[in-house]
C-alpha positions, 0 to 999 in steps of 0.5 A: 578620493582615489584611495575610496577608489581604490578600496571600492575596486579591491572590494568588488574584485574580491566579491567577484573572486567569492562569488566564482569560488562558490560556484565552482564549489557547488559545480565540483560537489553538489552536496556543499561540501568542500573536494575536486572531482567529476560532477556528481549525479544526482539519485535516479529517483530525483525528479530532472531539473528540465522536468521541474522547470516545466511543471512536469514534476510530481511531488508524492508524500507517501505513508505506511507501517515501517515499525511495529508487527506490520513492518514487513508492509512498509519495507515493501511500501519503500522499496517499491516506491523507490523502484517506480519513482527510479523507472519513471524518472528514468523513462520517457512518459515526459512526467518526473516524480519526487518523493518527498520527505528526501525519498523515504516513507513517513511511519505511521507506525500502525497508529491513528495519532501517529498517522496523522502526524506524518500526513502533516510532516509531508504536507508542509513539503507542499505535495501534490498527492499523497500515497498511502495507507495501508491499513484502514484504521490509520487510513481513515483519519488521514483521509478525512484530514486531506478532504479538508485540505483539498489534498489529493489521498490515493489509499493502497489497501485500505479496503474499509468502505468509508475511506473514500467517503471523505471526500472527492479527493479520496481514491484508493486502488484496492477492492472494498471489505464489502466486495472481498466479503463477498468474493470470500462467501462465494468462494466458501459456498463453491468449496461446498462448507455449509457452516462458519465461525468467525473470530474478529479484532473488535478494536479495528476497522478493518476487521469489523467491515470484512468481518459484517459483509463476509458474515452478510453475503455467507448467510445470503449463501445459505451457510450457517454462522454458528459462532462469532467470536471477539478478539483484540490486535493485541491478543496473542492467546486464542486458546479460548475462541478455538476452543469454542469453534471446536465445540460448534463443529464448523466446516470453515474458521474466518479470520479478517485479521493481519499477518502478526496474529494469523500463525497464532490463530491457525496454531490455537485452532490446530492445537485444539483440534480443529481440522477444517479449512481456515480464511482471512483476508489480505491482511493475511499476506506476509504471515510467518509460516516457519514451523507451522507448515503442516497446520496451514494446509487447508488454509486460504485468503484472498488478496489484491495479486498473486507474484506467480501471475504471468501477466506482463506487468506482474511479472516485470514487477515481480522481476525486478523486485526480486532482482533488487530486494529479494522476495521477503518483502514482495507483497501485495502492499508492494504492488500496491505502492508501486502501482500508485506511483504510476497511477499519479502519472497517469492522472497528470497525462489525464488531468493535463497537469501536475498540480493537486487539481489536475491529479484529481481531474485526471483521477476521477473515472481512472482505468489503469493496468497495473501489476493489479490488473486493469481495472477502473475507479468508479463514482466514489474512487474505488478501484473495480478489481478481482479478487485472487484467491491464495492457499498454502503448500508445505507452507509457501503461498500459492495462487489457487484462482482469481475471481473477477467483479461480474464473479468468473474464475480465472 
């Protein structure tokens, strides 16, 4: 009896000594692994454990192009993620936020099926929201699925219409194709051009929607389309349809294409002697200029923000971006990411919660000023914002104006 004593007695002493060595592992080094030392704290853009506890937390799956000619977008998506979740839980809004996935945006790597499968990555993280994406083919299908999960999407630049027509839990806080179809024929009309020709990507959505309403409201202004050219997102030789442009002799060439292919647009319509003024939309930021300076003068295209702003949120943006990442990556898909991350926090100030029904309560009918301005969510989710105008100077983007919703320039 006094031997199972014994042995039971060594046997809880011994537990007992495991049980404190791992504490004071963990305690010595968060990671598990073995070492001495101070505590280690813990990234800036990790969510306090106070906050959790409280249900002051925010979970954000958030998705864009990290691989592929669009890379350049999910670079800027990461680093302004990074950038808002660090001020935010850094901050004294009483909200904490943590990106899922370990901190890291999810590739869709610009491809619908690609798309879908991180939606489904992060959502086994159990998210409250979901940020993303950029480009509306890939955007769609996404939105569709989280309609059906009850799963909170706010889209940052995908302008195709149908978007937040998925459903109730779709937002997105960038101008529509219809609204920057619009903004772009207005413009048209007030530079005085009188005829058009458009070439447009057959194979994706977003260059079809900016394509039917810039062509709608440009003849609503009484300019001309004289030619309507096809293309692909693939095609690199535009040789054919600058050719005919050319040959229909229009003041203005409209491209609603992405950054990949616009210096290879604008270089086939130079080389084949076309002088007047080339547009796009925001697809076009970011594009490569290097070597093509001269032949994108008298080019212009509308976007969701201009860096030389000086409003105070713009600039602040601007700033630390800059400081932290350089200016290669600082684009509108940037402002946009950024700005949706602290959409999410002020929808859990609105909606008295953090969970995904609270972040929709306080979503739904939003006026946020952001680095894109001040702007409101009307009835079905999308953002009520100006339009600003960019052109080129020896090949570096420059704000020329902005337009507002009720059409004043700024």
């Amino acid at each position: 009896m006094k031997k199972k004593i014994l042995s039971l007695a060594l046997a809880v002493i011994m537990a007992a000594i495991l049980l404190s060595g791992c504490g004071s592992s963990a305690q010595q080094n968060p990671t598990g692994s073995s070492g001495s030392g101070a505590p280690s704290s813990p990234p800036a853009d990790s969510p306090d454990d106070s906050a959790a506890e409280d249900g002051k937390t925010i979970k954000i799956g958030v998705v864009s192009s990290l691989t592929g000619g669009s890379a350049i977008y999910g670079e800027g998506a990461q680093n302004a993620v990074t950038m808002a979740a660090e001020e935010i839980n850094s901050g004294d809004s009483g909200y904490q936020v943590e990106i899922v996935n370990g901190g890291k945006v999810m590739d869709d790597a610009g491809d619908a099926k690609q798309a879908i499968n991180a939606y489904n990555s992060l959502m086994k993280e159990s998210p409250d929201a979901i940020v993303g994406c950029f480009f509306s083919s890939v955007t769609l299908p996404i939105a569709e699925q989280a309609a059906k999960d009850n799963m909170l999407l706010l889209a940052t630049g995908a302008t195709n219409k149908d978007v937040t027509q998925k459903g109730p839990t779709i937002f997105r806080n960038c101008f529509i194709d219809p609204y920057q179809g619009k903004m772009a024929a207005q413009f048209a009309k007030e530079k005085g051009w009188t005829s058009v020709a458009v070439i447009y990507a057959k194979d994706d959505d977003y260059s079809n929607g900016l394509k039917d309403a810039f062509i709608e409201n440009a003849e609503a202004n009484g300019i001309e389309v004289t030619y309507v050219g096809e293309c692909t997102t693939k095609d690199t030789d535009f040789s054919s349809q600058a050719s005919q442009i050319v040959a229909k002799g229009a003041d203005l060439l409209y491209y609603p294409g992405f950054l990949d292919t616009v210096p290879l647009l604008v270089n086939a319509a130079r080389d084949a002697g076309f002088t007047g003024a080339i547009m796009g939309g925001d697809g076009w930021d970011g594009a490569d200029t290097a070597g093509l300076e001269d032949k994108f003068a008298d080019c212009y295209f509308t976007n969701h923000y201009s860096s030389e702003d000086t409003a105070p949120a713009v600039a602040n943006f601007v700033g630390k971006y800059t400081e932290q990442y350089g200016t290669e990556s600082l684009n509108a898909c940037a402002a946009l990411y950024y700005d949706a991350i602290y959409m999410l926090v002020e929808a859990a100030k609105n909606g008295g919660g953090t969970d995904t029904d609270s972040l929709v309560k306080g979503m739904t009918g939003m006026t946020f000023t952001g680095v894109g301005g001040t702007f409101s969510l009307d009835e079905n989710g999308d953002a009520l914002k100006s339009v600003v105008i960019n052109t080129f100077e020896e090949g570096k983007v420059k704000w020329l104006m902005t337009l507002s919703p009720e059409g004043t320039k700024q």
